[in-house]
N, C-alpha and C positions, 0 to 999 in steps of 0.2 A: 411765357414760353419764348422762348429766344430764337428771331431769325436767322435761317440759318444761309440763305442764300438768296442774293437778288437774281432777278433773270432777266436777261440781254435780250435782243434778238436785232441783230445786223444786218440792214438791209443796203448793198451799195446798186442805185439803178443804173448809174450812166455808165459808158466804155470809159475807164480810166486809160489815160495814156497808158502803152506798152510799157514804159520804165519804172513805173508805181504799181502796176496791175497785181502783181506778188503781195505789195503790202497790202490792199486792199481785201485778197482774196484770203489772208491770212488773218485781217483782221475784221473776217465775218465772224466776227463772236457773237452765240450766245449764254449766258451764266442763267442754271437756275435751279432756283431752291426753292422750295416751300417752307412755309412756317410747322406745317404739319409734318415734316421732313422726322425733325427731332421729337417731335410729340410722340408719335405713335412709330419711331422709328422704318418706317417703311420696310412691312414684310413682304415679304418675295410678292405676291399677287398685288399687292398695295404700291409694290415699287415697277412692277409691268404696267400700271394703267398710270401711272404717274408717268412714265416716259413714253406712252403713248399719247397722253392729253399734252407732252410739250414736244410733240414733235408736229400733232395736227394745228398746235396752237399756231406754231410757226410756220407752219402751211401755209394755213390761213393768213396768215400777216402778212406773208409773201405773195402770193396768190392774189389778193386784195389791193396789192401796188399794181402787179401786173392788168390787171382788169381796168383800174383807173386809167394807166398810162393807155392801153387801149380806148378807152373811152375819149379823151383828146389826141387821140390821133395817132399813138405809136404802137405799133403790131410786134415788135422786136419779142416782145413775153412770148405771143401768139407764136410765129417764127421756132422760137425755139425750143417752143413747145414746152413752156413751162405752167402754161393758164389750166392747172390741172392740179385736183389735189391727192392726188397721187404720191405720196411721199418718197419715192424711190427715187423720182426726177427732182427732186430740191436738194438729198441729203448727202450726205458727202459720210463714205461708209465709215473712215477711221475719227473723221472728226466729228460725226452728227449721232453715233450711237456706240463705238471701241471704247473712246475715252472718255465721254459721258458716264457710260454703266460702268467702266472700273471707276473713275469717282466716286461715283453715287454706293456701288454694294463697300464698297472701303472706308464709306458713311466718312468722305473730304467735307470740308467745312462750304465746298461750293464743286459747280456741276461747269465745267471748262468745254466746249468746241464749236464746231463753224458750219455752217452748210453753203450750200452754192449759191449766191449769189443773183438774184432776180435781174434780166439783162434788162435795160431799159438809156432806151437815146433822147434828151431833152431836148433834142434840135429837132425832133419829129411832133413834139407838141404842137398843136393850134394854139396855143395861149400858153409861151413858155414858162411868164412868172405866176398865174392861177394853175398849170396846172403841175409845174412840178411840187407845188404848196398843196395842190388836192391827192398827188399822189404821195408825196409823203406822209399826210395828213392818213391816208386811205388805211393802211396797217393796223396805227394806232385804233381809228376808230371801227374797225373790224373785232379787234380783242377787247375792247368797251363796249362793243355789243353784245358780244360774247361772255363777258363777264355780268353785264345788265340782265341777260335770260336769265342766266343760270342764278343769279342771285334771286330774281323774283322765284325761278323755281322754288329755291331754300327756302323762302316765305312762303311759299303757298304748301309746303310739304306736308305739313300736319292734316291740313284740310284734303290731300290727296290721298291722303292716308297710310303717310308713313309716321312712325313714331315721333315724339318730342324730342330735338337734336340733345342728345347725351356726350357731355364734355369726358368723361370719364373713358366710355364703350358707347362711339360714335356708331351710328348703324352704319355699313357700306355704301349706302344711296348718299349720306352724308359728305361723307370721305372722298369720294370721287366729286362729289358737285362744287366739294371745299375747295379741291385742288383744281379742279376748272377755275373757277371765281380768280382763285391766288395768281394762278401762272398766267391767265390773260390781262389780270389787271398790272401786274409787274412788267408784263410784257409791255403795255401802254402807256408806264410810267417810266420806265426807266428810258424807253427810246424817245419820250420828251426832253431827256437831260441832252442840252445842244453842245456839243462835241462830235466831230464827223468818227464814222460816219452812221452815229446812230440819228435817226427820223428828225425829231428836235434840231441838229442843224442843217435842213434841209429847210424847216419851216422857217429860223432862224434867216437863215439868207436870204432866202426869197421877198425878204421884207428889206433886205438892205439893200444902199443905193449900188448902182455900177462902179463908183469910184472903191468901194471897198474890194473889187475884185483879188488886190495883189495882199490885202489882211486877210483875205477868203482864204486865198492858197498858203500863205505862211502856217494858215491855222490847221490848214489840212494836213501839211507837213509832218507837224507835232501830234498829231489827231490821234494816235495808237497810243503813245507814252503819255498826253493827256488823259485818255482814256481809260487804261490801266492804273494811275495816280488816281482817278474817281474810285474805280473800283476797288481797290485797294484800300482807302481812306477815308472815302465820303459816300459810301453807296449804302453804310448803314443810318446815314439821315434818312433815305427815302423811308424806311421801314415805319417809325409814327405814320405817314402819306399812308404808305400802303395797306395798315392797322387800320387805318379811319374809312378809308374807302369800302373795307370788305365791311367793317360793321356799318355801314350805312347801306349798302346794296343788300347783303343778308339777316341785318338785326343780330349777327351773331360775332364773337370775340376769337382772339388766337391768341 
């Protein structure tokens, strides 16, 4: 079954200086598909809880930064009242569900737009190089937890007393736990790949020395057009990753 779309999710915490702030805010992407996308082509009721579970996925992922950064010491999430999973306050209406759902019912080969941006100041850290490493890290392993439940749940189904997962005419308990597993685990894989300003080069920097500051920023520069060259070219390597992952959390294939 052929993937059909990876998915993003962009998180920028710090105040970008005033003269970049645009790009930054324009390149809160996130992309996403599911593999079950094209399988079972996503009917109207199947295509509602599909962009409801990636809108809370990305809640949560955002949400999860902000709580860290509070945890060492910055309230700026708290402030602005973002430590809430409220979707209203993260989403951005044209870009986080207009252009989304024309994508998706147009069955595009991929799911394009942006939400707002989690605010967060690393100068307000207690421990600025652990903890802007823990709060980027925070996202990722939020929707790897997230994908961890719900995968055991998929293992224990039978014993729960839903039927044997059917590849043909999956039951709806299936279907929705499928597309949880996918869209959180894509979510925590692809924001590994280090390229600003997805998670991975948050993690990425933090490990490198002070002298790399002025590579830091040329890289950032480039960091949308780099970015988009991934997605565009190499975003279908992750798919084997993201094949193996779901069959080892769930026991089950796509």
């Amino acid at each position: 079954m052929p993937v059909g779309l990876n998915l993003v999710a962009r998180v920028r915490f710090e105040y970008p200086p005033p003269i970049i702030e645009p790009f930054f805010v324009i390149a809160h992407i996130f992309i996403a598909v599911s593999p079950c996308y094209h399988r079972i082509y996503m009917e109207a009721t199947n295509a509602v809880f599909y962009i409801i579970i990636l809108i809370m996925s990305i809640v949560i992922h955002e949400v999860a930064h902000g709580f860290m950064a509070e945890y060492f010491g910055d309230k700026t999430a708290r402030f602005a009242g973002r430590l809430t999973l409220n979707p209203l306050k993260h989403l951005d209406l044209f870009g986080s569900i207009l252009l989304p759902a024309v994508l998706f019912f147009s069955h595009a080969p991929f799911l394009f737009g942006w939400a707002k941006p989690v605010p967060y100041n690393p100068e307000n850290l207690s421990n600025k190089k652990w903890g802007t490493l823990a709060v980027a890290s925070a996202g990722i392993l939020a929707n790897v937890s997230i994908a961890i439940i719900f995968g055991i749940i998929i293992r224990l189904a039978p014993s729960l007393g839903f039927p044997v997962y059917n590849f043909i005419s999956p039951h709806p308990f299936y279907v929705i736990t499928f597309i949880i597993v996918l869209i959180n685990l894509a979510l925590a894989l692809f924001n590994l790949v280090p390229i600003p300003p997805l998670d991975g080069s948050k993690i990425l920097f933090s490990f490198l020395p002070a002298s790399a500051s002025s590579f830091i920023f040329k890289y950032e520069q480039y960091s949308l057009i780099i970015l988009l060259i991934f997605i565009v070219y190499f975003s279908d390597y992750l798919a084997p990753i993201l094949a193996f992952l779901f069959h080892f959390l769930t026991g089950l294939a796509f």
